[in-house]
Each structure stands twice: as C-alpha cells, then as structure tokens.
N, C-alpha and C positions, 0 to 999 in steps of 0.2 A: 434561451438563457445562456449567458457569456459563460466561459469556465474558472472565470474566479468565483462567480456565484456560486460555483457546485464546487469547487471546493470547499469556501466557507461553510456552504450548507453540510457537506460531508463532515469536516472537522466541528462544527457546531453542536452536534448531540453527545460528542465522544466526552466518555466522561475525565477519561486520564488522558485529554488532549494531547495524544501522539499523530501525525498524519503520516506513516510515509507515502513514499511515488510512487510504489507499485498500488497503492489504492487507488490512485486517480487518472493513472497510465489512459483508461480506455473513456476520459471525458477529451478528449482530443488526439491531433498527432502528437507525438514527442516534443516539436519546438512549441508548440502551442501550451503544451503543460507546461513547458518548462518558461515561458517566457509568462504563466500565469502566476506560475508560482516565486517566479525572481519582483513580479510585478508586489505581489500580495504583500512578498517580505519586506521590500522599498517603502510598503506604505504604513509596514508596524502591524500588520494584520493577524500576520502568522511571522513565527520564527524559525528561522534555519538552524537546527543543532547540529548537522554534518550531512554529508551526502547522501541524499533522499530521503530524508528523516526532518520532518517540522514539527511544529508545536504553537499550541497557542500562547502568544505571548504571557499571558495571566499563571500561567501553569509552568511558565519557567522561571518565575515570579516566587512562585508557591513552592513548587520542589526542587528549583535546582536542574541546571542540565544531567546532572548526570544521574540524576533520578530517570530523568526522561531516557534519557540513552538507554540506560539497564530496560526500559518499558517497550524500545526500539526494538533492542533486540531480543528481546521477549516474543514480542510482535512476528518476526522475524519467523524466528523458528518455529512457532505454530503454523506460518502461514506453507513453510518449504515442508512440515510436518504432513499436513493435509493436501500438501500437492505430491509426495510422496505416496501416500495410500489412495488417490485418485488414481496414480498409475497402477500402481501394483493393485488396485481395485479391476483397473481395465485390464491388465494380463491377465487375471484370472475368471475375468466374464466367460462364460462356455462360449458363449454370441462369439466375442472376440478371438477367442482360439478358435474356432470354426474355422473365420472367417480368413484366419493367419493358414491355417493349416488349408484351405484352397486356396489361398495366394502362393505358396508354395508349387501346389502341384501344378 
C-alpha cells in the first residue's frame, strides 16, 4: 500500500479531521511523507493549515482554519503530555533504575 493511501486512510475515520506529521512520520522516510503529503495537498485531498498540521479539506469548509489550528494544538500538547509521563514513567520503573544504577558501577 503506497503512503498516500495510509494517510488518507489515517485521516479518514478522524472525526475533527486534524492530521498532523508526527502521526504519519513512521508510514515512511521523511522525504517519502513529505513528498506524500505535498502530493495529497496538490490534488485537494487534504489541506495544509501550516507546518505539519493538515486537515480535511470538508472541515476547513465547516469550521474554519482556525478552529482547526486551536484542535492542532490541542493535539499537540496531549501528544508531548503523554510522551512526557512515558519518560518520567520509565525513570521511575525499579527495572530501569536497576538497570541505571549497574550501569554506573
């Protein structure tokens, strides 16, 4: 499956059609997302509202960019939210301070 298809299909069930690039970062390399996602916008499929932040055309239609932006960074901070508590999750695993604490000695 090519990676415009999985984008589409990613942005497809979303119901507040926001997509950003860190969702689709690991359906390819770097150039490959990005030249899927310059492709997508060329064709009217998905919309660029600013840097790494798309949408479905219909929904920027319906609410407006800057609806969508505010939903971006919404997105956003939940996402650096929960990658925040995975670290500090793994500092305090016993496993992982073990593990720190014989790397040490």
């Amino acid at each position: 499956m090519n990676i415009e298809r999985r984008i589409l299909q990613s942005l497809r069930p979303r119901r507040e059609g926001v997509l950003l690039r860190s969702e689709v970062n690991h359906f390819g390399s770097a150039s490959q997302v990005s030249a899927a996602l310059k492709s997508l916008s060329e064709k009217g499929l998905i919309a660029k509202l600013s840097r790494g932040v798309y949408a479905k055309p219909e929904k920027v239609l319906q609410c407006g960019e800057a609806t969508l932006q505010k939903l971006a960074q919404i997105k956003r901070h939940k996402q650096q939210t929960l990658a925040r508590k995975r670290v500090k999750q793994q500092h305090t695993d016993p496993a992982a301070i073990y593990v720190r604490q014989l790397a040490k000695r």
